[in-house]
N, C-alpha and C positions, 0 to 999 in steps of 0.2 A: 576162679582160675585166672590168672598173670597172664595178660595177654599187652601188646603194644601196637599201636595204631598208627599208622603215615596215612595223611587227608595230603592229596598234593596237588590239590584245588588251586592254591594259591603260587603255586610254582610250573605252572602245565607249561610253558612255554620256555623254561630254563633248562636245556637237556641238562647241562654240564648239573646244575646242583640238585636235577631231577635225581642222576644216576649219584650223586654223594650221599644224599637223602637214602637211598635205598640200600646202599652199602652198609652207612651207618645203622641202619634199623637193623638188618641182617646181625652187622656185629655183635651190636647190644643185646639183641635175644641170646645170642651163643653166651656172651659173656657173662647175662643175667638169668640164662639156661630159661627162658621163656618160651613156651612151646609152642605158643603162635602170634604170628605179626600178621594184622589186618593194613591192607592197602587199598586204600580210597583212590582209583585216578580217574574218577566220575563217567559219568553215562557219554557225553558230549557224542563225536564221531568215530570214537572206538582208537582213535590216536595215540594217544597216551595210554591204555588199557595194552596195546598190543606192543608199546615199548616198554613197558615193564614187563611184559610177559621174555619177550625176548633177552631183558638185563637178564631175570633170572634162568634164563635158559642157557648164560653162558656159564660153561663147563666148570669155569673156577667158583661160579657161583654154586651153581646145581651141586656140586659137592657138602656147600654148609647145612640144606636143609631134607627136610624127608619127602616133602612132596606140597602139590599147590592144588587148592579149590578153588573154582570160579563160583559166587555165590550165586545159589540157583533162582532166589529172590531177589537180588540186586545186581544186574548184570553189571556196575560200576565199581565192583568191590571183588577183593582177591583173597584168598586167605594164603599162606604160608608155615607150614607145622615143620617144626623140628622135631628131635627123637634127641633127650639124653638118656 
């Protein structure tokens, strides 16, 4: 199964290309009808975990996909499922 991966390890402290980065992943799944994007924004202080949670919580986002897992074994990782 076709799945696509953001590690934003190496970006945690750039909101601006944080939230491009995740735009772009979003697109690319719809465009390549991928049904899930895994998101890495590592364990640290839960900082970056709760700003992605929020990008995808806004409204224009929450429309592209079906819904979001927090991985029950890796509190640093996200999942994101579409529906085509």
């Amino acid at each position: 199964m076709a799945k696509l991966k953001l590690d934003l390890h190496n970006i945690f402290n750039k909101g601006d290309l944080i939230q491009r980065e995740l735009e772009q992943i979003i697109d690319e799944a719809i465009e390549r009808k991928i049904k899930t994007v895994e998101i890495i924004p590592g364990k640290g202080s839960g900082q970056l975990k709760k700003k992605v949670i929020r990008f995808l919580e806004q409204k224009h986002i929450k429309n592209k996909y079906h819904r979001i897992d927090k991985d029950s074994k890796n509190h640093g990782r996200l999942f994101v499922y579409f529906k085509f």
